[in-house]
PARONU-699770 format. One line per field, with one value per residue (C-alpha): x negated, y, z negated. Coordinates in Angstrom, 1 decimal, decimal comma, padded with zeros to 4 digits, always signed. Each point is the difference from the previous one (the first is absolute). Layout:
// PARONU-699770
east: [X ...];
north: [Y ...];
up: [Z ...];
// end
This chain:
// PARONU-699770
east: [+000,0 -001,0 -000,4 +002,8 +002,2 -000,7 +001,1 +003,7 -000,1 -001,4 +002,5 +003,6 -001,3 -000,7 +003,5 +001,8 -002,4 +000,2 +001,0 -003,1 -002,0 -001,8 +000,8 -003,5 -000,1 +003,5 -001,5 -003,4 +001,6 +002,2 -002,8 -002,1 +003,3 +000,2 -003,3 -000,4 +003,6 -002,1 -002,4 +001,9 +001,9 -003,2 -001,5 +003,2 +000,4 +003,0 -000,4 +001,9 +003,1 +000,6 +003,6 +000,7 +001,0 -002,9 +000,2 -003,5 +000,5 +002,6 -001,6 -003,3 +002,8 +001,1 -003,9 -000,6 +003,5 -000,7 +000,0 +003,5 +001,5 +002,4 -001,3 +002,4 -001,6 -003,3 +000,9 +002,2 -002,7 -003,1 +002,6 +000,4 -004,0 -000,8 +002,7 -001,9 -003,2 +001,0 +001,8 -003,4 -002,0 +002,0 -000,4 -004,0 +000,6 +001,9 -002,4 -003,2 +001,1 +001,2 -004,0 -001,1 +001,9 -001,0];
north: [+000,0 +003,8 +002,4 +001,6 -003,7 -000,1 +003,3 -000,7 -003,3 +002,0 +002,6 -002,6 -002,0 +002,9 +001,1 -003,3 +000,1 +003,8 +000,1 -002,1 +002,5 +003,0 +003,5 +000,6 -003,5 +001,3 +003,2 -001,1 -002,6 +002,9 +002,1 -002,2 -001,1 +004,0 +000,1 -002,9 +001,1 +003,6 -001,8 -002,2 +003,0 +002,2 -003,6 +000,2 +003,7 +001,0 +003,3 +001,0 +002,0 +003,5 +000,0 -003,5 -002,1 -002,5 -002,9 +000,1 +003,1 -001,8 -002,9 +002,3 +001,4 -003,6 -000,2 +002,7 -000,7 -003,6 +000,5 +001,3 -001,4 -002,6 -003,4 -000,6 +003,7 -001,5 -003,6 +001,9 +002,4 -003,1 -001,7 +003,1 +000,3 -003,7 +000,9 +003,0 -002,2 -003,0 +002,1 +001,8 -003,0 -001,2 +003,1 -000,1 -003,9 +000,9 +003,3 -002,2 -003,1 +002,4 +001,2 -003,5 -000,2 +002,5];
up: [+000,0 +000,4 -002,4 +001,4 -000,2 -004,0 -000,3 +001,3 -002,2 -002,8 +000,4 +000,6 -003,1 -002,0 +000,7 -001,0 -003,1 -000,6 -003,5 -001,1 +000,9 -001,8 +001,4 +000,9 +002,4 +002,0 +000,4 +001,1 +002,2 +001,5 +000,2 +002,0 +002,5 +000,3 +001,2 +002,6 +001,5 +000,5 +001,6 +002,2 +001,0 +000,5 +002,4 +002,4 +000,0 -001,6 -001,8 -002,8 +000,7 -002,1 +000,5 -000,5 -003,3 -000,3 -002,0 -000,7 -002,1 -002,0 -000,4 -001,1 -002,5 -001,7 -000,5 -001,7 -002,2 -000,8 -003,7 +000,2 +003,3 -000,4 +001,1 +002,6 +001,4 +000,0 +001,4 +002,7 +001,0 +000,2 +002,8 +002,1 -000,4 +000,8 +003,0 +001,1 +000,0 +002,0 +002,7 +000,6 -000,6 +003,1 +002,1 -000,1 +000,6 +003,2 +000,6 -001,0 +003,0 +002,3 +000,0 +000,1 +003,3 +001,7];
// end
Protein backbone atom coordinates (compact mmCIF):
# COMPACT_ATOMS: atom_id res chain seq x y z
CA UNK A 1 0.00 0.00 0.00
CA UNK A 2 0.96 3.82 -0.44
CA UNK A 3 1.36 6.18 2.05
CA UNK A 4 -1.45 7.82 0.59
CA UNK A 5 -3.57 4.06 0.79
CA UNK A 6 -2.90 3.97 4.78
CA UNK A 7 -3.97 7.35 5.15
CA UNK A 8 -7.66 6.61 3.75
CA UNK A 9 -7.60 3.26 6.04
CA UNK A 10 -6.16 5.32 8.78
CA UNK A 11 -8.70 7.95 8.41
CA UNK A 12 -12.26 5.27 7.81
CA UNK A 13 -11.04 3.33 10.95
CA UNK A 14 -10.26 6.23 12.89
CA UNK A 15 -13.84 7.26 12.23
CA UNK A 16 -15.56 3.99 13.15
CA UNK A 17 -13.16 4.12 16.28
CA UNK A 18 -13.41 7.88 16.94
CA UNK A 19 -14.44 7.98 20.39
CA UNK A 20 -11.34 5.92 21.49
CA UNK A 21 -9.34 8.42 20.58
CA UNK A 22 -7.50 11.45 22.39
CA UNK A 23 -8.30 14.90 21.05
CA UNK A 24 -4.81 15.47 20.13
CA UNK A 25 -4.74 12.00 17.74
CA UNK A 26 -8.17 13.33 15.74
CA UNK A 27 -6.67 16.54 15.33
CA UNK A 28 -3.32 15.39 14.21
CA UNK A 29 -4.91 12.78 12.03
CA UNK A 30 -7.15 15.66 10.53
CA UNK A 31 -4.33 17.76 10.31
CA UNK A 32 -2.23 15.64 8.32
CA UNK A 33 -5.46 14.51 5.78
CA UNK A 34 -5.75 18.46 5.49
CA UNK A 35 -2.44 18.62 4.28
CA UNK A 36 -1.98 15.65 1.73
CA UNK A 37 -5.63 16.85 0.22
CA UNK A 38 -3.45 20.41 -0.32
CA UNK A 39 -1.10 18.63 -1.93
CA UNK A 40 -3.00 16.42 -4.12
CA UNK A 41 -4.92 19.44 -5.09
CA UNK A 42 -1.66 21.56 -5.56
CA UNK A 43 -0.18 17.97 -7.99
CA UNK A 44 -3.39 18.16 -10.35
CA UNK A 45 -3.79 21.91 -10.45
CA UNK A 46 -6.78 22.90 -8.81
CA UNK A 47 -6.44 26.23 -6.97
CA UNK A 48 -8.27 27.23 -4.20
CA UNK A 49 -11.37 29.25 -4.86
CA UNK A 50 -12.03 32.73 -2.80
CA UNK A 51 -15.63 32.75 -3.28
CA UNK A 52 -16.34 29.23 -2.81
CA UNK A 53 -17.32 27.14 0.53
CA UNK A 54 -14.42 24.61 0.81
CA UNK A 55 -14.55 21.75 2.78
CA UNK A 56 -11.10 21.75 3.50
CA UNK A 57 -11.58 24.90 5.64
CA UNK A 58 -14.20 23.12 7.63
CA UNK A 59 -12.57 20.20 8.00
CA UNK A 60 -9.25 22.52 9.13
CA UNK A 61 -12.15 23.93 11.60
CA UNK A 62 -13.19 20.31 13.30
CA UNK A 63 -9.31 20.14 13.84
CA UNK A 64 -8.70 22.79 15.48
CA UNK A 65 -12.17 22.09 17.68
CA UNK A 66 -11.46 18.49 18.45
CA UNK A 67 -11.48 19.04 22.24
CA UNK A 68 -14.97 20.28 22.05
CA UNK A 69 -16.48 18.91 18.71
CA UNK A 70 -18.89 16.26 19.09
CA UNK A 71 -17.64 12.87 17.99
CA UNK A 72 -19.99 12.29 15.42
CA UNK A 73 -18.44 15.97 14.04
CA UNK A 74 -15.11 14.49 14.03
CA UNK A 75 -15.96 10.94 12.57
CA UNK A 76 -18.20 12.81 9.87
CA UNK A 77 -15.47 15.22 8.89
CA UNK A 78 -12.38 12.05 8.72
CA UNK A 79 -14.99 10.39 5.94
CA UNK A 80 -15.36 13.49 3.81
CA UNK A 81 -11.43 13.81 4.19
CA UNK A 82 -10.61 10.09 3.40
CA UNK A 83 -13.34 10.97 0.38
CA UNK A 84 -11.40 14.01 -0.70
CA UNK A 85 -8.22 11.78 -0.74
CA UNK A 86 -9.15 8.84 -2.66
CA UNK A 87 -11.05 10.93 -5.39
CA UNK A 88 -7.63 12.70 -5.95
CA UNK A 89 -5.56 9.71 -5.39
CA UNK A 90 -7.63 8.52 -8.53
CA UNK A 91 -7.21 11.64 -10.58
CA UNK A 92 -3.22 11.47 -10.50
CA UNK A 93 -3.77 7.61 -11.13
CA UNK A 94 -5.68 8.53 -14.34
CA UNK A 95 -3.32 11.83 -14.85
CA UNK A 96 -0.11 9.60 -13.94
CA UNK A 97 -1.24 6.52 -16.87
CA UNK A 98 -2.45 8.90 -19.16
CA UNK A 99 1.61 10.13 -19.17
CA UNK A 100 2.75 6.63 -19.25
CA UNK A 101 0.80 6.35 -22.63
CA UNK A 102 1.85 8.87 -24.27
Amino acid sequence: MTATTDLIAELFRAANEVGMLSPFEKRRLLERAVATIREGRDRVGIRPSRTAPDKVIDIQTVAASCASAPDVLVSHAMLEAADMIRTLKIVLDAKADALRDE
